[in-house]
C-alpha positions as protocol buffer text, in pm:
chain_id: "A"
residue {
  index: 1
  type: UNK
  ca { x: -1020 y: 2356 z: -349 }
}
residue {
  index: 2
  type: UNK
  ca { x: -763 y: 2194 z: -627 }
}
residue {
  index: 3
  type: UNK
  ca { x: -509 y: 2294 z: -388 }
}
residue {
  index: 4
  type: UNK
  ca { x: -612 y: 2058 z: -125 }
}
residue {
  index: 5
  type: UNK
  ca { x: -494 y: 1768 z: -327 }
}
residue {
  index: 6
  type: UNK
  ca { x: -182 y: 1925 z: -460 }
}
residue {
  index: 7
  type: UNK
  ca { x: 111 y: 1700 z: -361 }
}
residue {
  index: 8
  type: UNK
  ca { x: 372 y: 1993 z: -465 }
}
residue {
  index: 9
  type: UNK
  ca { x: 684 y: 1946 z: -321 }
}
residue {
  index: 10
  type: UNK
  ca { x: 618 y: 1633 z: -147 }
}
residue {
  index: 11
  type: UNK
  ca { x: 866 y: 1322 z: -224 }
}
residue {
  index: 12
  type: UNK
  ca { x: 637 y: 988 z: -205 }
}
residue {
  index: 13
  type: UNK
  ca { x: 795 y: 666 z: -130 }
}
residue {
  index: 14
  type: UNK
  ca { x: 565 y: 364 z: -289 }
}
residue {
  index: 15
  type: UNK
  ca { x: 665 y: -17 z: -219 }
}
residue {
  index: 16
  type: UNK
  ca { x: 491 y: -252 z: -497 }
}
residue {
  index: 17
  type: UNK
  ca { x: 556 y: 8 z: -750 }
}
residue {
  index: 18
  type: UNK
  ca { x: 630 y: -222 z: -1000 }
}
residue {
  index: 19
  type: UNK
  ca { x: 248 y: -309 z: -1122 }
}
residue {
  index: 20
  type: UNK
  ca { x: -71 y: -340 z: -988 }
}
residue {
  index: 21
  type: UNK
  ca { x: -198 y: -145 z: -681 }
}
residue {
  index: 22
  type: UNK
  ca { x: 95 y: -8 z: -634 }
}
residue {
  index: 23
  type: UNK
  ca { x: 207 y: 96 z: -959 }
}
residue {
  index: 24
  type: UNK
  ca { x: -131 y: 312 z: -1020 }
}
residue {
  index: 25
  type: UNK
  ca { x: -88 y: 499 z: -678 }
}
residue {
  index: 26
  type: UNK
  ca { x: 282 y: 588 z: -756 }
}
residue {
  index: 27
  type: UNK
  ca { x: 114 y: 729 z: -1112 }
}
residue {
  index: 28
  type: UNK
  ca { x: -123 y: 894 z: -952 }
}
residue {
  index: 29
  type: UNK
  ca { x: 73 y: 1074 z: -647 }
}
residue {
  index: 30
  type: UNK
  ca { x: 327 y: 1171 z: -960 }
}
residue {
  index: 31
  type: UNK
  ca { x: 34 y: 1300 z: -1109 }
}
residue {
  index: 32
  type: UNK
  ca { x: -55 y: 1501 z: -820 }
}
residue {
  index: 33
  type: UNK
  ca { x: 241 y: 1664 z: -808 }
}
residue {
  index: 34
  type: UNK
  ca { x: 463 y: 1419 z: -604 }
}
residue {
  index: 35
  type: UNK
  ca { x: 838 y: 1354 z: -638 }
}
residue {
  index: 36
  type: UNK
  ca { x: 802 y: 948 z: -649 }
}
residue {
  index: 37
  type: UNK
  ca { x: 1008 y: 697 z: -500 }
}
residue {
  index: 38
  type: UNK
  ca { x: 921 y: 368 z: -679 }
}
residue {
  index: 39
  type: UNK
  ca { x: 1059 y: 75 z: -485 }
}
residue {
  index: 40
  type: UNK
  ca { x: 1028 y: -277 z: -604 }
}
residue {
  index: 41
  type: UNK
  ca { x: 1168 y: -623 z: -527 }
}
residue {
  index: 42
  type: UNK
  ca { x: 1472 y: -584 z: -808 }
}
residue {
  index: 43
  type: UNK
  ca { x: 1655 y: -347 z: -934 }
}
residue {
  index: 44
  type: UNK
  ca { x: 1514 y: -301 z: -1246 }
}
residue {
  index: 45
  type: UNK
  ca { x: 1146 y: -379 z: -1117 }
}
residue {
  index: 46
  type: UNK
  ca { x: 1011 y: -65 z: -1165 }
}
residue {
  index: 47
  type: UNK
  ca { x: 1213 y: 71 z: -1432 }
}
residue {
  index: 48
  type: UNK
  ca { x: 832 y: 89 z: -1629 }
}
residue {
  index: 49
  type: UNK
  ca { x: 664 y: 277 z: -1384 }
}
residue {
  index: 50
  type: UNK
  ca { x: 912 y: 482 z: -1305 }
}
residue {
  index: 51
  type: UNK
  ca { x: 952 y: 594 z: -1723 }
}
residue {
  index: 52
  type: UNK
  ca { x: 589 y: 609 z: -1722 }
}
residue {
  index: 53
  type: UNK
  ca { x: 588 y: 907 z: -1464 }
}
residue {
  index: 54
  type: UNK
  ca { x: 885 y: 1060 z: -1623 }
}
residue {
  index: 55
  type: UNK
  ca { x: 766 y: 1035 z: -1955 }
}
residue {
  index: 56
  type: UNK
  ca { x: 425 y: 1204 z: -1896 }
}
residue {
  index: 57
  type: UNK
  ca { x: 615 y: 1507 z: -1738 }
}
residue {
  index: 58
  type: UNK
  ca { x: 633 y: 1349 z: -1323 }
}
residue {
  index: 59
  type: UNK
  ca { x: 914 y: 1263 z: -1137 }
}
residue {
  index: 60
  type: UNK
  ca { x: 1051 y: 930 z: -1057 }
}
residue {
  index: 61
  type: UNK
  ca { x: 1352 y: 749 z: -971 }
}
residue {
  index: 62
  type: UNK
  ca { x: 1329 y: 383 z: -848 }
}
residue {
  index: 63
  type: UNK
  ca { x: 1471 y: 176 z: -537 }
}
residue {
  index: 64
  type: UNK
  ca { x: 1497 y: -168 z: -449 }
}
residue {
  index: 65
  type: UNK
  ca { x: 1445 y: -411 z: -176 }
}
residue {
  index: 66
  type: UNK
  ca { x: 1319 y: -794 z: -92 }
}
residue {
  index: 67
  type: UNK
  ca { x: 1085 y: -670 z: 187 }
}
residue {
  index: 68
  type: UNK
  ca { x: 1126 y: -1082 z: 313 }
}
residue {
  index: 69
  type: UNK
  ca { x: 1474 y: -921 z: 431 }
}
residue {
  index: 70
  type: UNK
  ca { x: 1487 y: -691 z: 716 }
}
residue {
  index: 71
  type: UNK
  ca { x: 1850 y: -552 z: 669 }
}
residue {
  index: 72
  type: UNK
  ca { x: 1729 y: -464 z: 258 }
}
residue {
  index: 73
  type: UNK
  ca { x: 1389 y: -274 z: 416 }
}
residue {
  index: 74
  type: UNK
  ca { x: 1679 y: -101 z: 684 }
}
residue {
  index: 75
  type: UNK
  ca { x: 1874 y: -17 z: 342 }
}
residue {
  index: 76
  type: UNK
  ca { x: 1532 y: 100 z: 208 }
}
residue {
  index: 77
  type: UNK
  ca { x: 1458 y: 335 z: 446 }
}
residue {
  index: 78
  type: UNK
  ca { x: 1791 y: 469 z: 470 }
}
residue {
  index: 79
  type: UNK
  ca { x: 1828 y: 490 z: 66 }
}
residue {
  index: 80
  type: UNK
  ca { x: 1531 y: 703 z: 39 }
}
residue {
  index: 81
  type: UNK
  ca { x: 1583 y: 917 z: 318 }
}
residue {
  index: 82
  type: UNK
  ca { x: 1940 y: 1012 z: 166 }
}
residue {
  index: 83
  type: UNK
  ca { x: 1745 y: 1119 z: -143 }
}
residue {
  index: 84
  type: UNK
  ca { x: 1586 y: 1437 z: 103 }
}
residue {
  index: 85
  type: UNK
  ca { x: 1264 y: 1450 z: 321 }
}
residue {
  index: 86
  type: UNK
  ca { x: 1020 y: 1170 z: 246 }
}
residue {
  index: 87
  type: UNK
  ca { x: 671 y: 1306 z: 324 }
}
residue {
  index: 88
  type: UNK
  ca { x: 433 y: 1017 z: 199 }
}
residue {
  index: 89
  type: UNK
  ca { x: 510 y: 670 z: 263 }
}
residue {
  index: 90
  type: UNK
  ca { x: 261 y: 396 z: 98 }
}
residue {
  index: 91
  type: UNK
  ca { x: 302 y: 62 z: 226 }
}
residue {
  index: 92
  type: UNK
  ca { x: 171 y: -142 z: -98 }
}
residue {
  index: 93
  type: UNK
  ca { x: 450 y: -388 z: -148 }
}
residue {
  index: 94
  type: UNK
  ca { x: 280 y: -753 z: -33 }
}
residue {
  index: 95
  type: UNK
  ca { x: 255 y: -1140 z: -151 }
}
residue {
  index: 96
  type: UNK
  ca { x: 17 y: -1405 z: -43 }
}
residue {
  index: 97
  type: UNK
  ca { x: 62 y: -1804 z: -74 }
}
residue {
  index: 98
  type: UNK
  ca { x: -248 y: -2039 z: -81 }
}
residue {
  index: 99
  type: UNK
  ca { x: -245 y: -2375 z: 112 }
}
residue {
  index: 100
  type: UNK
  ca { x: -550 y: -2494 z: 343 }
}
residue {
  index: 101
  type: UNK
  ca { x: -486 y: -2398 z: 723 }
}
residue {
  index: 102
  type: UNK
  ca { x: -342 y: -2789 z: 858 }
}
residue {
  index: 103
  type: UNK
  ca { x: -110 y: -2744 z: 557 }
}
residue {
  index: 104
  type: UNK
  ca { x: 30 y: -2429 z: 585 }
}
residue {
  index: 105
  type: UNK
  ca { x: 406 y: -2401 z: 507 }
}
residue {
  index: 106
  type: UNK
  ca { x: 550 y: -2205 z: 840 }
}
residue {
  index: 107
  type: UNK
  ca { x: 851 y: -2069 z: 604 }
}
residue {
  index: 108
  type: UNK
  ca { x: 550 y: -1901 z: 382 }
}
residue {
  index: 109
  type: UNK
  ca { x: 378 y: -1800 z: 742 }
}
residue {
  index: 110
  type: UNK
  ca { x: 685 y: -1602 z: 813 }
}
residue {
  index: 111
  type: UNK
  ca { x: 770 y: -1464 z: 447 }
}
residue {
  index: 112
  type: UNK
  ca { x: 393 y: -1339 z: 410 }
}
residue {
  index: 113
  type: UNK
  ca { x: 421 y: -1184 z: 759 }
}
residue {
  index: 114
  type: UNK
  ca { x: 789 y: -1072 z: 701 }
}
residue {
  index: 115
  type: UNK
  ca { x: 652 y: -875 z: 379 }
}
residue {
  index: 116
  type: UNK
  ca { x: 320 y: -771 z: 428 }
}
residue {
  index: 117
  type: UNK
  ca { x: 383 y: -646 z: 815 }
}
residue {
  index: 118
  type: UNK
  ca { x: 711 y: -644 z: 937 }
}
residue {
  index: 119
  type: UNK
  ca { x: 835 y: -416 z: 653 }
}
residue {
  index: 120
  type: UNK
  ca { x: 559 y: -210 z: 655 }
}
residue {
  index: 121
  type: UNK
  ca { x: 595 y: -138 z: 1018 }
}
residue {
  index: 122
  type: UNK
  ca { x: 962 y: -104 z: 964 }
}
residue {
  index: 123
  type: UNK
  ca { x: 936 y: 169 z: 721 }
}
residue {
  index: 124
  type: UNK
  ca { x: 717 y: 345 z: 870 }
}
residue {
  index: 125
  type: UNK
  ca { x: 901 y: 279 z: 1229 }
}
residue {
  index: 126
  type: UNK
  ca { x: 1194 y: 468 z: 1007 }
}
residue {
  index: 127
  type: UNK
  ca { x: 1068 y: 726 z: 821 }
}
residue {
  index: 128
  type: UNK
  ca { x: 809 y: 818 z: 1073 }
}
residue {
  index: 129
  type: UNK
  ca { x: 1078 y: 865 z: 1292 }
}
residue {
  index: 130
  type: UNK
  ca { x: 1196 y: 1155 z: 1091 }
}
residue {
  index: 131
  type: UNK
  ca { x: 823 y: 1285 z: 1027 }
}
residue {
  index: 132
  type: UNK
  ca { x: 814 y: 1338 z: 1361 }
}
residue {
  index: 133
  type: UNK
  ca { x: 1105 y: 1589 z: 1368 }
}
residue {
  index: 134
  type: UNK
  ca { x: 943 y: 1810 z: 1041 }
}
residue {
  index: 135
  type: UNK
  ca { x: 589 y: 1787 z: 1236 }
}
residue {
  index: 136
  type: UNK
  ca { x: 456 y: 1617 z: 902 }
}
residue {
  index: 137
  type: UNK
  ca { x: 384 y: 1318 z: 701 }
}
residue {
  index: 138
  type: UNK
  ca { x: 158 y: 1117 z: 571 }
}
residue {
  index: 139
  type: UNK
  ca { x: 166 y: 669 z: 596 }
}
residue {
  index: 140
  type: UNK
  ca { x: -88 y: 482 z: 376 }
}
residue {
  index: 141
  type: UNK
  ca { x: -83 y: 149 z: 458 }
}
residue {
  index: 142
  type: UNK
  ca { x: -259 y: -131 z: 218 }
}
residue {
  index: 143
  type: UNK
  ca { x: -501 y: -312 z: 386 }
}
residue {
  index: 144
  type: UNK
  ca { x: -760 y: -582 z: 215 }
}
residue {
  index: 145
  type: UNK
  ca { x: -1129 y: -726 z: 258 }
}
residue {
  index: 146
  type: UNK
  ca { x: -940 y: -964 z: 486 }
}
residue {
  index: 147
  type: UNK
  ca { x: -846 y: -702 z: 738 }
}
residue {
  index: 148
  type: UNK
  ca { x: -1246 y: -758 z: 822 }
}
residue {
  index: 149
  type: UNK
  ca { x: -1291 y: -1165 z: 699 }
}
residue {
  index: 150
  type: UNK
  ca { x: -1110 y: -1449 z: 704 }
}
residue {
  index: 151
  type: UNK
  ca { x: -1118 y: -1577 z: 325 }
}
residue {
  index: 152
  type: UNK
  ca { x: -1022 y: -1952 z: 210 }
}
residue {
  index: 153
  type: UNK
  ca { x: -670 y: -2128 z: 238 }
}
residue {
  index: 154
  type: UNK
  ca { x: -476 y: -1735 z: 308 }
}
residue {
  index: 155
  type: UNK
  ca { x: -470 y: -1760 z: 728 }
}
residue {
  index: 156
  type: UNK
  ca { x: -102 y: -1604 z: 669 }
}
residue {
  index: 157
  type: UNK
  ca { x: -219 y: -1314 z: 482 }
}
residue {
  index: 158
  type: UNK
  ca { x: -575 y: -1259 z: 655 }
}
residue {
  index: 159
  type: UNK
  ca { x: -340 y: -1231 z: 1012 }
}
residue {
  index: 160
  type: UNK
  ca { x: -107 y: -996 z: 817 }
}
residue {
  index: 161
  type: UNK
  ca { x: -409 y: -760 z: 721 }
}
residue {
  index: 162
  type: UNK
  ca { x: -592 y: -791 z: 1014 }
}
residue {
  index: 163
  type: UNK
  ca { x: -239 y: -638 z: 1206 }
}
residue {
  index: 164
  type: UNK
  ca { x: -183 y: -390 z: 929 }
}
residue {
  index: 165
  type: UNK
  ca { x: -498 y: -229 z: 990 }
}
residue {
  index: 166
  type: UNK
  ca { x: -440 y: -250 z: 1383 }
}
residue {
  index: 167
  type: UNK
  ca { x: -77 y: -101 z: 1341 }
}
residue {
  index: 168
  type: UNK
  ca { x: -212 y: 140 z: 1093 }
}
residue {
  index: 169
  type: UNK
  ca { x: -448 y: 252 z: 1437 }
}
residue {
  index: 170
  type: UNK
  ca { x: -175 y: 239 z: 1696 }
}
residue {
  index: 171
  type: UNK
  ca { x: 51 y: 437 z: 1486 }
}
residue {
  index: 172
  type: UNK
  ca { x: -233 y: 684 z: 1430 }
}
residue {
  index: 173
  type: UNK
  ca { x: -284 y: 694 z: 1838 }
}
residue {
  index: 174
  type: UNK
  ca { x: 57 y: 769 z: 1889 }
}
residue {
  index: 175
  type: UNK
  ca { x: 162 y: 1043 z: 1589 }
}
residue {
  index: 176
  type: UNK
  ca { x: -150 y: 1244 z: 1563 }
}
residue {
  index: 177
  type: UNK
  ca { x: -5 y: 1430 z: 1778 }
}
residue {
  index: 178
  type: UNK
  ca { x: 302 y: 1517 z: 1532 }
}
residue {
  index: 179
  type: UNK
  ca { x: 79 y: 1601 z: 1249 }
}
residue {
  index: 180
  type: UNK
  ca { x: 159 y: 1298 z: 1094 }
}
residue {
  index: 181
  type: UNK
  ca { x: -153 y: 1096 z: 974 }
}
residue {
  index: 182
  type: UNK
  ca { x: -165 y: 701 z: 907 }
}
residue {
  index: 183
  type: UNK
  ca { x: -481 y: 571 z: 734 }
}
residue {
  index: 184
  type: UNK
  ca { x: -511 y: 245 z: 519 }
}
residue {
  index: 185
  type: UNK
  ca { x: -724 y: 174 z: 199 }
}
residue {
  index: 186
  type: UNK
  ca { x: -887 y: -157 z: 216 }
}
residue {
  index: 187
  type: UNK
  ca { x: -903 y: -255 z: -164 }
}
residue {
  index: 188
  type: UNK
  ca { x: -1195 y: -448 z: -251 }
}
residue {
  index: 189
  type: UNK
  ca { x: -1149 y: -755 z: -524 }
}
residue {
  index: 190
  type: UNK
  ca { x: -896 y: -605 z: -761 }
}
residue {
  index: 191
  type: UNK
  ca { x: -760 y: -698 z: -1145 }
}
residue {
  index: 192
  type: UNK
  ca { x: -400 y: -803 z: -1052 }
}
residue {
  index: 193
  type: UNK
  ca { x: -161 y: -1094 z: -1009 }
}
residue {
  index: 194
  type: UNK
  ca { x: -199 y: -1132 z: -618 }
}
residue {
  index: 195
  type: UNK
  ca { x: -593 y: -1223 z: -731 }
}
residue {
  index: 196
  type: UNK
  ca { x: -489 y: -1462 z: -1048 }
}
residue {
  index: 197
  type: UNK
  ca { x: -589 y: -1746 z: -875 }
}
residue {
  index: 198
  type: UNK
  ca { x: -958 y: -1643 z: -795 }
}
residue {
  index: 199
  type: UNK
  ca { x: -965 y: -1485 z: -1129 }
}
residue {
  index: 200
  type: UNK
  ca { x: -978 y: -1818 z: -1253 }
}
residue {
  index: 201
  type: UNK
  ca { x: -1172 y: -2011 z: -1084 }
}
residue {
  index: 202
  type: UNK
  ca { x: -1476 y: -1987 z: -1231 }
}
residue {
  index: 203
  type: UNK
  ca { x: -1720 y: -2053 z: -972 }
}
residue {
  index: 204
  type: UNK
  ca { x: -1521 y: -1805 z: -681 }
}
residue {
  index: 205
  type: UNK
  ca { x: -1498 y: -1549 z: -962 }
}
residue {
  index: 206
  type: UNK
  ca { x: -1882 y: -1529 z: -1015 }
}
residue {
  index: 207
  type: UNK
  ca { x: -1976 y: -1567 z: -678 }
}
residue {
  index: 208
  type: UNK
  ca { x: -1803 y: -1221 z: -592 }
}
residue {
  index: 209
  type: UNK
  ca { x: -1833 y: -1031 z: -857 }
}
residue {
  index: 210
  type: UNK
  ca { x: -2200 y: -1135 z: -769 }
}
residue {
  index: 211
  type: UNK
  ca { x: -2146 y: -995 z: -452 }
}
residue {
  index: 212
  type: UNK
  ca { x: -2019 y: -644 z: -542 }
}
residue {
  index: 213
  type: UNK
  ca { x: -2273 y: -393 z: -558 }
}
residue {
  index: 214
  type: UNK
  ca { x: -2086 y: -209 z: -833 }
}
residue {
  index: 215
  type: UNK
  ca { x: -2087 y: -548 z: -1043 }
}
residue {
  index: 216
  type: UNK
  ca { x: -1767 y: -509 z: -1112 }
}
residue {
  index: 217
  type: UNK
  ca { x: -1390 y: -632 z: -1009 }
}
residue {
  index: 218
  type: UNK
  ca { x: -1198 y: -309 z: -936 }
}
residue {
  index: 219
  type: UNK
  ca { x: -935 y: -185 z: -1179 }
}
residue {
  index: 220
  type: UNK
  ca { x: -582 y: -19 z: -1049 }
}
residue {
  index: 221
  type: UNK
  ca { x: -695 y: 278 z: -1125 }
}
residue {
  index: 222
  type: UNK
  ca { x: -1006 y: 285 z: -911 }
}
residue {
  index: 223
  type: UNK
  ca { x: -743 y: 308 z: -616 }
}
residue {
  index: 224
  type: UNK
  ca { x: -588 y: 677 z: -759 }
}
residue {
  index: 225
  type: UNK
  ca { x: -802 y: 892 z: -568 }
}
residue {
  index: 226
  type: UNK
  ca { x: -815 y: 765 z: -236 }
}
residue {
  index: 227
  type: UNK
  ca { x: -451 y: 724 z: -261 }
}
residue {
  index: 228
  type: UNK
  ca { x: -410 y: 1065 z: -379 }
}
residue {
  index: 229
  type: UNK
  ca { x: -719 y: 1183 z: -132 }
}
residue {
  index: 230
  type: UNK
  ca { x: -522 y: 1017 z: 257 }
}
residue {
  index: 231
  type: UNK
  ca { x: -178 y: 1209 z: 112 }
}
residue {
  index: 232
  type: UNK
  ca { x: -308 y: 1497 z: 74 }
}
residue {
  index: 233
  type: UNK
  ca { x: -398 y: 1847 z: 311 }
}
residue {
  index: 234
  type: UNK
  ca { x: -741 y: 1709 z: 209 }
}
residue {
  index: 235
  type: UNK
  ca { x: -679 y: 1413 z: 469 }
}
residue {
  index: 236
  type: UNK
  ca { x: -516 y: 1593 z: 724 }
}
residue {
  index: 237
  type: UNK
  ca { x: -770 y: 1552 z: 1000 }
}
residue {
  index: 238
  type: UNK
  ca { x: -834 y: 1159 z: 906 }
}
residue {
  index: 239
  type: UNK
  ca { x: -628 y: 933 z: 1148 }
}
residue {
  index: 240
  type: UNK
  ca { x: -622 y: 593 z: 1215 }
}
residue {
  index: 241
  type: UNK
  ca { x: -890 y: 499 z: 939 }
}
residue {
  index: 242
  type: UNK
  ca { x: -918 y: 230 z: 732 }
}
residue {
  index: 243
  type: UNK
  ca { x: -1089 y: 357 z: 397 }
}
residue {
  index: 244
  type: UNK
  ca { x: -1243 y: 45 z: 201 }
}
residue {
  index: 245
  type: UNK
  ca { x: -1255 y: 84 z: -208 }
}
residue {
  index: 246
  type: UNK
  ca { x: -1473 y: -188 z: -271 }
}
residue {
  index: 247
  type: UNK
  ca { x: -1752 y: -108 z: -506 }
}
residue {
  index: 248
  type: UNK
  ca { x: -1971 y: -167 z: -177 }
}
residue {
  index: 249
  type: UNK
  ca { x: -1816 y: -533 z: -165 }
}
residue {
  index: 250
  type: UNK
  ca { x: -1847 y: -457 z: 265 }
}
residue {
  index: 251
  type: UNK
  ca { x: -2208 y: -304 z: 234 }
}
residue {
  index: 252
  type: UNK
  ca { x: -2383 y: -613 z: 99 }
}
């Protein structure tokens, strides 16, 4: 059964590997047995996570690219596909910008939508082009809660989620097919920078965490098997899903 979840031989390419969400899946999928691929924003981004593997006996090299830009996600792509076969391909890197709806800054608009979606559907659009050829591969996309609400003062990052979970579907429509299987994890309310701001707002902070069944705001971590779970042989008859790790945030 351990051998369902063996990532063996597989190279992993991570986006937001540099802390957070994305660092602890790039951990994890090392862990597992993956060759890792940590790409960040700059060059030395995720330098940490990338001696972190290494130094606990994984592999992992890193990469860099301002997902904003299309040519650098182009590079991307291209940069880790020189490297050899990429098998798993997490979508993780994102940003978010507050401002209330009739104040919205269109250059955020387009920078939030420009890294949350466009590169995601980029990379993918690129290496799932060469999935297609082995017959195999594995896209995780990172959703959120606001794939399935609207939240407060984030319309540019609610739209973003609620398309990565419908591109997540339309890629699954088309590549099943091609063994290749695209799923999405929907984190819940997690410990990290992109949540800061609600972190400290008192009232917001207690109002969800009174909210979540588990009682708790969800660590990094908490993301590792589900991660490691959608990459895996374990996964390889789940398409097109979006799997919510929420501590029942979506049940209540």
């Amino acid at each position: 059964m351990a051998s369902l979840f063996s990532l063996a031989g597989q190279t992993a390419l991570v986006t937001g590997a540099s802390r957070g969400l994305g660092r602890a899946i790039a951990v994890a999928l090392a862990q597992a047995g993956a060759s890792v691929l940590c790409a960040s924003s700059s060059a030395s981004g995720s330098n940490d996570t990338v001696t972190a593997i290494n130094n606990a006996g994984g592999k992992a090299s890193a990469l860099a690219a301002d997902l904003s830009d299309e040519a650098a996600v182009e590079q991307l792509a291209e940069q880790a596909l020189a490297l050899g076969p990429v098998h798993i391909l997490v979508n993780c890197g994102g940003t978010i910008f507050r401002a209330p709806a009739h104040q919205f800054p269109m250059n955020e608009w387009h920078k939030v939508m420009a890294v949350n979606l466009d590169a995601a559907f980029l990379l993918s659009q690129r290496l799932g082009a060469e999935m297609i050829k082995r017959k195999q591969g594995k896209i995780i996309n990172i959703a959120s809660m606001l794939s399935y609400s609207g939240g407060i003062t984030v319309p540019a990052y609610t739209a973003s989620k609620h398309a990565i979970a419908g591109v997540t579907k339309a890629l699954a429509n088309e590549w099943a097919q091609h063994n290749i299987q695209v799923n999405a994890i929907a984190p819940g309310y997690f410990s990290t920078d992109n949540t800061a701001a609600l972190q400290a707002d008192t009232a917001r902070n207690a109002a969800i965490t009174a909210r979540i069944p588990a009682g708790r705001w969800g660590e990094p971590e908490d993301l590792a098997g589900a991660a490691v779970f959608l990459a895996s042989n374990a996964a390889n008859y789940v398409n097109g899903h979006v799997l919510a790790v929420d501590g029942g945030w979506l049940a209540r």
